[in-house]
VEXDREN-2710 file (C-alpha; in Angstrom, 1 decimal):
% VEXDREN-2710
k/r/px/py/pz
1/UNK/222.6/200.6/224.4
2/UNK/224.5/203.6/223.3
3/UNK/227.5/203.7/220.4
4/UNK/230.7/203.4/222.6
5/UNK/233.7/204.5/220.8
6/UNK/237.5/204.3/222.2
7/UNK/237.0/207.7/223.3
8/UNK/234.7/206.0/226.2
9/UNK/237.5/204.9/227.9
10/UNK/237.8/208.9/229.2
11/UNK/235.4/209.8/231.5
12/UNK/235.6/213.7/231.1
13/UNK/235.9/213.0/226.8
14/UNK/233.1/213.3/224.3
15/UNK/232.4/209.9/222.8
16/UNK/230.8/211.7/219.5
17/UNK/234.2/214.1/219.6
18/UNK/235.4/211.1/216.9
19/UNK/232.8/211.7/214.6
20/UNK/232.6/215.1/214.8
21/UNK/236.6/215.2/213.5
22/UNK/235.8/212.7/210.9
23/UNK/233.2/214.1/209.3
24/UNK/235.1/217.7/209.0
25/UNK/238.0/216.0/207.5
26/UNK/235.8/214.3/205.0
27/UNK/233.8/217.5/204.2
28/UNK/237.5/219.6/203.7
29/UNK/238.6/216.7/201.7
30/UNK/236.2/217.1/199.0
31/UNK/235.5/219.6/196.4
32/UNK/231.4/220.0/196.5
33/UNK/229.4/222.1/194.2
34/UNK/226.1/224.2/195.4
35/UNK/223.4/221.9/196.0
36/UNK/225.6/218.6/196.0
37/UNK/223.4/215.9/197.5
38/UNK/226.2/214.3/200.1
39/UNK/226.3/211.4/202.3
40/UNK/229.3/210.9/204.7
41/UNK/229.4/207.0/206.1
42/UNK/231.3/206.2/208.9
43/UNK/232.4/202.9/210.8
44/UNK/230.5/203.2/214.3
45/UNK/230.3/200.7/217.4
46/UNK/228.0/197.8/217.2
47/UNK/224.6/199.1/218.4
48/UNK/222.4/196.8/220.2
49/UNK/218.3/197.6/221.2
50/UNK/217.2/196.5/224.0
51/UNK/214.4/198.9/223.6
52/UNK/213.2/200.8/221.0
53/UNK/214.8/204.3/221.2
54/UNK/212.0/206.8/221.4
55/UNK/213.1/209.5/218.5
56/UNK/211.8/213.2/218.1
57/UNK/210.5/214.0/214.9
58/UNK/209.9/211.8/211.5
59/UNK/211.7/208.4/211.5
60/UNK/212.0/205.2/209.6
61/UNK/212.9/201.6/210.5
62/UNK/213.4/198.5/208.5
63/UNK/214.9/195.6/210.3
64/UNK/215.1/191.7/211.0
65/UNK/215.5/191.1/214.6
66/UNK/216.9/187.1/214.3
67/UNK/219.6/188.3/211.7
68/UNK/220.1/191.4/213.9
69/UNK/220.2/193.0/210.8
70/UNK/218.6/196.9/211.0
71/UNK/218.6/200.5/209.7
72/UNK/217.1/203.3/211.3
73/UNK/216.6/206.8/209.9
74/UNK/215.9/209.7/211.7
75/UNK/215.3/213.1/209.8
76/UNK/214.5/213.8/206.3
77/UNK/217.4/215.5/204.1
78/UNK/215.1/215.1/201.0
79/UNK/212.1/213.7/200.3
80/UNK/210.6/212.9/196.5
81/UNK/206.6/212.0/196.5
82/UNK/205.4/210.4/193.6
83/UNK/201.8/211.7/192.4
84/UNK/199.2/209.4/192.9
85/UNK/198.8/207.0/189.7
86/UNK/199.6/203.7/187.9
87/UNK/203.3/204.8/187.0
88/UNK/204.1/206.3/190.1
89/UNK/206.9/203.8/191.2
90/UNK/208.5/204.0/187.7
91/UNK/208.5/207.7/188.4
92/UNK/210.5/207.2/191.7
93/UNK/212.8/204.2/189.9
94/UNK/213.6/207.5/187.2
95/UNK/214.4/209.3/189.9
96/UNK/216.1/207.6/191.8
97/UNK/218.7/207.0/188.8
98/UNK/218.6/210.9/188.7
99/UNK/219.8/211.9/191.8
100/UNK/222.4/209.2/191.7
101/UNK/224.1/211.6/189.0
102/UNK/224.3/214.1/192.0
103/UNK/224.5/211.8/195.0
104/UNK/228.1/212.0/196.5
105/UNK/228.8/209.2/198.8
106/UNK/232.0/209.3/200.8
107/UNK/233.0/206.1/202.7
108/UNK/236.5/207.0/203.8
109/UNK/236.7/203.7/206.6
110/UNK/235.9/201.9/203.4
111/UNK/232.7/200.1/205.8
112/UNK/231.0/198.8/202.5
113/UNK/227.9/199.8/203.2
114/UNK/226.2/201.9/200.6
115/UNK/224.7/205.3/200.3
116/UNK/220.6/204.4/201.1
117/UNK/217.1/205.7/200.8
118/UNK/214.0/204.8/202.3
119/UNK/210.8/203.7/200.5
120/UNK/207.1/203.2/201.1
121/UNK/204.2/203.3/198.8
122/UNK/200.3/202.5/199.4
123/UNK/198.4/199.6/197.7
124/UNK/196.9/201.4/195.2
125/UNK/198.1/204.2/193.0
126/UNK/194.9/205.5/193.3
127/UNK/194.6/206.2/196.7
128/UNK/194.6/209.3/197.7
129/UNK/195.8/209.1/201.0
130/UNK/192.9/211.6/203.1
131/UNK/191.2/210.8/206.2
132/UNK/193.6/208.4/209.0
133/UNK/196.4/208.6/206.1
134/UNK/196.4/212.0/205.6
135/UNK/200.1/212.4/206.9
136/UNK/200.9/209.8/204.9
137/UNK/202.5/209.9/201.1
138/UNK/200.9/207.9/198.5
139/UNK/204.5/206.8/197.3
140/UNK/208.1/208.4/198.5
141/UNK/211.8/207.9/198.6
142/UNK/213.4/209.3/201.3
143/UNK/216.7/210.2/202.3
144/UNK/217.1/210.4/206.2
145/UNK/219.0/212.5/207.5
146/UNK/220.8/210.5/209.9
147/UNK/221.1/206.2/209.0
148/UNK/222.1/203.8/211.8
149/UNK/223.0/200.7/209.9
150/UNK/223.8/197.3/211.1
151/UNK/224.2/194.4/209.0
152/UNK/226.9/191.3/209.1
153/UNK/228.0/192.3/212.4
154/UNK/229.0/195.8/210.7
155/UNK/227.6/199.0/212.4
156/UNK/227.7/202.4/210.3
157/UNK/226.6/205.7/210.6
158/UNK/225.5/207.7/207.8
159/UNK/225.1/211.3/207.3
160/UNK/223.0/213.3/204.5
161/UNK/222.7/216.8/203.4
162/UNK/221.7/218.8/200.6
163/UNK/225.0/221.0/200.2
164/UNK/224.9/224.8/200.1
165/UNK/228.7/226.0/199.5
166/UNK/228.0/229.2/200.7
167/UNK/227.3/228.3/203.8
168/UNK/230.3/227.2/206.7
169/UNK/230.9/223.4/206.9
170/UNK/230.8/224.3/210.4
171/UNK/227.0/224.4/210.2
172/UNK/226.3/221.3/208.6
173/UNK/228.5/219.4/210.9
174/UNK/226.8/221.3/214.1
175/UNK/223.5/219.7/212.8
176/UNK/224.3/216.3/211.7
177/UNK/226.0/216.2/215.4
178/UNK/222.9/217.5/216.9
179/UNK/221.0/214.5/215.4
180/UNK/223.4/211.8/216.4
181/UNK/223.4/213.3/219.9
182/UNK/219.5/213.0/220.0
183/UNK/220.0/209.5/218.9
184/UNK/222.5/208.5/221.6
185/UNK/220.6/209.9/223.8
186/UNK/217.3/207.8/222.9
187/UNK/219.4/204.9/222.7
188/UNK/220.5/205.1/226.4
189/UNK/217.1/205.5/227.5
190/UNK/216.4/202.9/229.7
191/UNK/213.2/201.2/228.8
192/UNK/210.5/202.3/231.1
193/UNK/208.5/200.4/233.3
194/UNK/205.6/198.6/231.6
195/UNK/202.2/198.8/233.4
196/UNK/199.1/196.3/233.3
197/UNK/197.5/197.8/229.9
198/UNK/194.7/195.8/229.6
199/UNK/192.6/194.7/227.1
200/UNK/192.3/196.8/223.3
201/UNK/188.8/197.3/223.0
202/UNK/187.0/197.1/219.2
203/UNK/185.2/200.0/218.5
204/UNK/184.4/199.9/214.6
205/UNK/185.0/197.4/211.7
206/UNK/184.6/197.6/207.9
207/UNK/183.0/195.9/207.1
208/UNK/181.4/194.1/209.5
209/UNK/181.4/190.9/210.0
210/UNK/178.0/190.1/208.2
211/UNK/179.2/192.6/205.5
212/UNK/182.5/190.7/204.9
213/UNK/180.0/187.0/204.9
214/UNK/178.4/189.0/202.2
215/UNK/181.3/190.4/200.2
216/UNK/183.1/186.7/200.4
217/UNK/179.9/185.4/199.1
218/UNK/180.1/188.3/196.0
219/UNK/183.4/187.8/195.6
220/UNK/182.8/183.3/195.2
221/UNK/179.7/184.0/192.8
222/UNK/182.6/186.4/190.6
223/UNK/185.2/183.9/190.6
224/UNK/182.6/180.8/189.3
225/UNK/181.3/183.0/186.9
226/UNK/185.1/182.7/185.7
227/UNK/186.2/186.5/185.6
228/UNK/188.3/185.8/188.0
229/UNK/190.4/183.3/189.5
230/UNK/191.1/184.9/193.0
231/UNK/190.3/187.9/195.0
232/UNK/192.2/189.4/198.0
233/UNK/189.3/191.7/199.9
234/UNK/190.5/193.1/203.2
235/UNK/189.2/194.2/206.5
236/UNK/189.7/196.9/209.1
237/UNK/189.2/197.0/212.8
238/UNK/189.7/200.5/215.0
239/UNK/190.9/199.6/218.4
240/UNK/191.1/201.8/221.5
241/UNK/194.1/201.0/224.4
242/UNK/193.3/202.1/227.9
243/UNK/196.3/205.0/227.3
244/UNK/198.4/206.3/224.6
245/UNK/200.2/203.2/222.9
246/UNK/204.3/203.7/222.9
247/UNK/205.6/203.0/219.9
248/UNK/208.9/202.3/220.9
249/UNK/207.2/199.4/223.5
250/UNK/205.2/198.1/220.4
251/UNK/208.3/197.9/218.0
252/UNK/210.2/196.3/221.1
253/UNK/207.6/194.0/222.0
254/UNK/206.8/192.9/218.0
255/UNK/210.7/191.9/217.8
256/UNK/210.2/189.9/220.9
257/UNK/207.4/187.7/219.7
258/UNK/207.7/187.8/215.7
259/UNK/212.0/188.0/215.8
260/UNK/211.8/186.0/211.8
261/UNK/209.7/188.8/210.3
262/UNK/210.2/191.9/208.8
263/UNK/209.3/195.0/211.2
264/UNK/208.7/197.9/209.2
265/UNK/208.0/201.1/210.9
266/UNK/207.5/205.0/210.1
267/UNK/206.5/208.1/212.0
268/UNK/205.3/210.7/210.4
269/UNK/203.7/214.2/212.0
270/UNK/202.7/212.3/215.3
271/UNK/201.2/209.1/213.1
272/UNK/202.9/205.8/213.2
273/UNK/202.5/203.1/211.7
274/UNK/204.3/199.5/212.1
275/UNK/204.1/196.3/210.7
276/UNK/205.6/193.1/211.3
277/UNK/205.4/190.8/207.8
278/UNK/206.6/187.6/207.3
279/UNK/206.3/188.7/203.2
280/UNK/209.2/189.7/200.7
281/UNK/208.1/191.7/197.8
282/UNK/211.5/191.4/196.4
283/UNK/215.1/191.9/197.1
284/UNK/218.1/192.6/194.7
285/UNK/221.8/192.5/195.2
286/UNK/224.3/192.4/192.1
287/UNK/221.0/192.1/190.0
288/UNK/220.1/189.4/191.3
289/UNK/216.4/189.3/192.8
290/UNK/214.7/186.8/195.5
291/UNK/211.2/187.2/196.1
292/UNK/208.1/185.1/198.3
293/UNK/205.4/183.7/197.0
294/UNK/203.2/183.4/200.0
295/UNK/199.6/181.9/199.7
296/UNK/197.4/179.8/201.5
297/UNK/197.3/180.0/205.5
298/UNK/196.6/178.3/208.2
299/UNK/197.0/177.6/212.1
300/UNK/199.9/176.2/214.1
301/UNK/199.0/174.7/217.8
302/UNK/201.0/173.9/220.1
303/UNK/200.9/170.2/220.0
304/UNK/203.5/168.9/217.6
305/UNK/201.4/166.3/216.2
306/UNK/198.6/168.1/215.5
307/UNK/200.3/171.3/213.9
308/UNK/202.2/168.7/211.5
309/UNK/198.7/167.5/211.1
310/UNK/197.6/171.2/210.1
311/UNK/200.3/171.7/208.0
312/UNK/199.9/168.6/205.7
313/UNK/196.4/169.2/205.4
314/UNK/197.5/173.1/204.5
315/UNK/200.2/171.4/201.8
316/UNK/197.2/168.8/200.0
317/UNK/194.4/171.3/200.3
318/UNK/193.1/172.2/196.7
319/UNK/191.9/175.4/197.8
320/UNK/195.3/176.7/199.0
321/UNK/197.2/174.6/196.4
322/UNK/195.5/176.7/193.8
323/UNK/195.6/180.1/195.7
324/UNK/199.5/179.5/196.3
325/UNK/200.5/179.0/192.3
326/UNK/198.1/181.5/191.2
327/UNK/200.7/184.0/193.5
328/UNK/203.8/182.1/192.1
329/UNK/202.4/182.6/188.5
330/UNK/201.7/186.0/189.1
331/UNK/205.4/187.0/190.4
332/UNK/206.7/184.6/187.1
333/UNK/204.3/187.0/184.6
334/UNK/205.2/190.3/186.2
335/UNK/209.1/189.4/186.5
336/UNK/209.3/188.0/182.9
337/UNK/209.9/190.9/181.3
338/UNK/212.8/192.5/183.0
339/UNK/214.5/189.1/184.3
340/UNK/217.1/187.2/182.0
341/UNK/216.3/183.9/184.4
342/UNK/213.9/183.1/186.7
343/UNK/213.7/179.9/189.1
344/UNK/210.8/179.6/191.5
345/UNK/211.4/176.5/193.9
346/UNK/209.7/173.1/192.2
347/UNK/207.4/172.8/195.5
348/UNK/206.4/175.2/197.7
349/UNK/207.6/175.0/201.2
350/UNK/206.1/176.0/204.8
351/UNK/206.8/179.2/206.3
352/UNK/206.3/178.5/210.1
353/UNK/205.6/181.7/212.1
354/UNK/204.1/182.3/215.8
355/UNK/200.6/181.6/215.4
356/UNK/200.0/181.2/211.2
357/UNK/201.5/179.1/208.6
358/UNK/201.7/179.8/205.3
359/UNK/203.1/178.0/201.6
360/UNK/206.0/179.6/200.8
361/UNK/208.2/179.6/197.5
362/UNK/211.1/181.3/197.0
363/UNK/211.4/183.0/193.4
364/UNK/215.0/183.9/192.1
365/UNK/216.2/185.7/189.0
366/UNK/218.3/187.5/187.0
367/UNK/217.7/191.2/186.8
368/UNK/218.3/192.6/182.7
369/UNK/221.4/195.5/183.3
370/UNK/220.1/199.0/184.3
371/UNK/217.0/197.3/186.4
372/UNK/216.9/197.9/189.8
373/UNK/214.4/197.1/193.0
374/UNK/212.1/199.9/191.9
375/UNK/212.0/198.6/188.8
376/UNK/211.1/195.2/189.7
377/UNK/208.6/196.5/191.9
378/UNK/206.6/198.3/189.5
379/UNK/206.4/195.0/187.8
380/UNK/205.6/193.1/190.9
381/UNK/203.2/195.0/192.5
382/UNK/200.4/194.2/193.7
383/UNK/201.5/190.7/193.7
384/UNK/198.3/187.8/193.8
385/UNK/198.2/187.2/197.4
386/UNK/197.2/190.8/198.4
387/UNK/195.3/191.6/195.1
388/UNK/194.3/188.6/193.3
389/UNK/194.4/187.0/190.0
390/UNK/194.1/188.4/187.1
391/UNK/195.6/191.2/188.7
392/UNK/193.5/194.3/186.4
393/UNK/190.4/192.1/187.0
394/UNK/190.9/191.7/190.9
395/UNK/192.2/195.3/191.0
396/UNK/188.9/196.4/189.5
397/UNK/186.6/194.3/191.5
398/UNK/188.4/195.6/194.7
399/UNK/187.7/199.3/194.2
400/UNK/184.2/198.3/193.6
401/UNK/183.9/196.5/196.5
402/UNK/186.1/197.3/199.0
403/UNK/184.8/200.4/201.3
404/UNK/187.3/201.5/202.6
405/UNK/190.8/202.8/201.2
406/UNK/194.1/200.6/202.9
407/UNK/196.5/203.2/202.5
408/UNK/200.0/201.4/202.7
409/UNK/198.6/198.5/204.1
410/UNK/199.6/195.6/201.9
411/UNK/201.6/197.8/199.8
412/UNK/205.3/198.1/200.2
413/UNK/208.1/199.8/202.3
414/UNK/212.0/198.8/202.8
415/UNK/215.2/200.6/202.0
416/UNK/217.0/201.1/198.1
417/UNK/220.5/201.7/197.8
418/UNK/221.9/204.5/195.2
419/UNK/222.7/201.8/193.0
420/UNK/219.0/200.3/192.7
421/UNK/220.1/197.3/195.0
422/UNK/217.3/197.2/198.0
423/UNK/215.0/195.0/199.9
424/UNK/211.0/195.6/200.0
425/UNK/208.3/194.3/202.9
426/UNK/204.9/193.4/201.2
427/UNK/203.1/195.5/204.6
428/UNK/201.3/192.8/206.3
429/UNK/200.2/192.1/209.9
430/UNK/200.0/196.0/210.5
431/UNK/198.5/199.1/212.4
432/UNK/198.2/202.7/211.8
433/UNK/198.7/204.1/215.5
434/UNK/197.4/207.6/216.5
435/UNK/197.3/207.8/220.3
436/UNK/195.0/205.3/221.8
437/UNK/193.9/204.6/218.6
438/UNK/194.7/202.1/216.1
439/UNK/193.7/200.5/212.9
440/UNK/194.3/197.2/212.4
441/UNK/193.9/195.4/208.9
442/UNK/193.9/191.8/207.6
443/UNK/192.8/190.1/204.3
444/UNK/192.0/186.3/202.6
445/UNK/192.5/185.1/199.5
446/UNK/189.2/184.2/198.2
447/UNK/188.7/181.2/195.5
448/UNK/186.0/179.5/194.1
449/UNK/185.9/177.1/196.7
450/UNK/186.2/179.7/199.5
451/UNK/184.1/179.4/202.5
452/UNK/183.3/183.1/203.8
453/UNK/183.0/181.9/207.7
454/UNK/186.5/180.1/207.3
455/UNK/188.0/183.5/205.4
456/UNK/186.6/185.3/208.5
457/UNK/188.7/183.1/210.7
458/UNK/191.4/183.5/208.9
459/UNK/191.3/187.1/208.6
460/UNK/190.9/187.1/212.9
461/UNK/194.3/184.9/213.0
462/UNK/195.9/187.3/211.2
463/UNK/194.8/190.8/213.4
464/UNK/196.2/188.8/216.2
465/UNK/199.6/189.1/215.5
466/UNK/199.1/193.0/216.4
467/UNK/196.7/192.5/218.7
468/UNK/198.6/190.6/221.2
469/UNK/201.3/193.2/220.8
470/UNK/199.5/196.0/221.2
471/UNK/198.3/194.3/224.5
472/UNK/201.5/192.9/225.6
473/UNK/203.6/196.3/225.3
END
């Protein structure tokens, strides 16, 4: 459905023609200086998808379909990559605080909502992003262009450009208006007809499945040598559809079946990738910070009895009682530092999802002044239950062991206001789409009492969530 303004009511009138006036009053209303990074925000019609609007060029989406809570960039007015390296997300916290000096934000309906950039990193500072990721930047704030917000039952529209004096506001108006109209437009598309797709075939895996037996069975013999108390090893799996996967079916049919996660999706020169995570990294508002501990998985079925009887035996199950605090102690040591207080829940709860379970505690804290979501992520990242524990001595086994680079796969992506408030996704439950191709990826926590057929299982239960989309859209 498509932003309806008053101006609707006219059938001859232009429903943008509102915007278009505002944003020319707010630009003649304001003294800028060359180069002035500005973003204009203005109060805009509720916006509801019904499908996923099919945008030209590179785009961004973060959003919670429950808490029909979203934002959706489209257009880049300025990106900053970080180099690849252990300090890259201080380097985009430093300069995020930067461009804040320069970062005009005019909100003349007074909607609240604040001036916001886009982030995304890899797993490992290390990586350097070649091969299927290619396209994709190791680490990167971006400021789009054009942000559809909607949060609280409050929609805004938000527009960003680098400001040259010498040239007519005219200009800059003409474009922003030129990107909302695409965006209308995709957002009155009406969702096209889905056909039979049939079944995703598998056409490669790292490893395979007798290499991951074997790199479980490593990665146990570590552990009780006592180097290391867990180990997060991940696979990959290329699929092939019958026909070129739509991403704006996938996102639609992800919110559909997953509506309590996090989707998280970004196209960038004709790659796209999605996920749909049930995992926080962290989130900050006012300084204070929330963040998941989320270890130890299991099934659900769909008899009642027997999926309490699953998650009991998931709740008393040394293995994944261990696995589960080793996570919560790792966000407690890497939060320490920068937090005043910190309160992770006493036991850990169950985080109920379509077709996984997981333990689940909530960590909250007080952020020290001048600390913001970057911040916190640099100390956070990678958490236990995508690296492991100690986190240098998993880190270090991993690119050892591991044969295959993740790109952002279990690393990060959300959005970060001007102000260092934000909210990150750990990137879980995801694909890298390229036409009929995809690659999927899914890891286990492995302890000293890990069984390597079992991790196998649970690593299968896990590519499923984007399986069955991918052959559902």
């Amino acid at each position: 459905m498509s932003p309806r303004s008053a101006a609707d009511t006219h059938p001859d009138s232009d429903p943008l023609k509102p915007f278009r006036s505002r944003l020319k009053q707010a630009l003649a209303a304001s003294p800028l200086a060359d180069g002035q990074l500005l973003t204009i925000t203005l109060a805009a019609p509720q916006t509801h998808f019904s499908y996923f609007p099919r945008l030209e060029g590179n785009w961004f989406f973060w959003g919670r379909p429950s808490q029909d809570c979203c934002l959706l960039g489209s257009g880049e007015a300025l990106r900053l990559t970080a180099a690849a390296g252990d300090g890259r997300l201080e380097w985009l916290a430093r300069r995020l605080r930067q461009i804040r000096q320069q970062w005009l934000h005019l909100d003349p309906d007074q909607t609240g909502h604040p001036a916001t950039a886009f982030t995304g990193f890899a797993f490992s500072g290390d990586d350097p992003m070649t091969g299927a990721w290619q396209a994709f930047p190791n680490a990167a704030l971006i400021l789009p262009e054009l942000l559809l917000r909607q949060e609280n039952g409050k929609c805004t529209l938000s527009f960003t450009a680098r400001v040259q004096v010498a040239q007519a506001q005219e200009i800059t108006v003409a474009r922003w208006m030129a990107r909302l109209q695409r965006l209308q437009k995709s957002l009155s598309a009406i969702a096209p007809s889905r056909k039979a797709r049939g079944k995703v075939q598998r056409t490669s895996a790292v490893p395979s499945e007798a290499g991951w037996l074997q790199l479980v069975d490593q990665a146990v013999y570590q552990i009780r040598q006592g180097s290391l108390d867990k180990v997060v090893p991940a696979r990959c799996i290329q699929v092939r559809a019958p026909r070129p996967v739509d991403p704006g079916r996938l996102m639609t049919r992800l919110a559909q079946l997953h509506p309590d996660s996090t989707l998280v999706s970004a196209r960038i020169d004709d790659n796209h990738f999605v996920a749909a995570t049930p995992e926080r990294l962290a989130a900050v508002s006012d300084h204070r910070i929330t963040c998941d501990a989320i270890g130890g998985t299991g099934q659900r079925l769909a008899d009642a009895q027997q999926d309490r009887q699953l998650a009991e035996a998931l709740r008393s199950a040394p293995k994944t009682r261990l696995e589960h605090a080793l996570v919560v102690d790792g966000i407690r040591e890497g939060l320490s530092v920068i937090c005043s207080r910190l309160e992770p829940a006493i036991e850990p709860g169950l985080m109920r999802l379509r077709n996984l379970q997981h333990l689940w505690t909530p960590v909250r804290g007080t952020l020290n002044s001048e600390t913001g979501l970057l911040d916190a992520a640099a100390r956070l990242h990678p958490t236990a239950a995508v690296n492991g524990h100690p986190a240098a001595a998993a880190s270090a086994w991993l690119s050892r062991h591991e044969a295959t680079a993740r790109g952002w796969y279990s690393g990060a992506a959300g959005w970060v206001a001007a102000g260092g408030d934000g909210e990150l996704a750990v990137l879980l439950r995801c694909a890298l789409v390229h036409g009929r191709d995809a690659l999927l990826y899914a890891g286990a926590g492995v302890t000293g009492d890990s069984s390597p057929a079992a991790e196998l299982a649970e690593t299968e239960l896990k590519l499923q969530t984007m399986l069955e989309a991918l052959e559902s859209a």
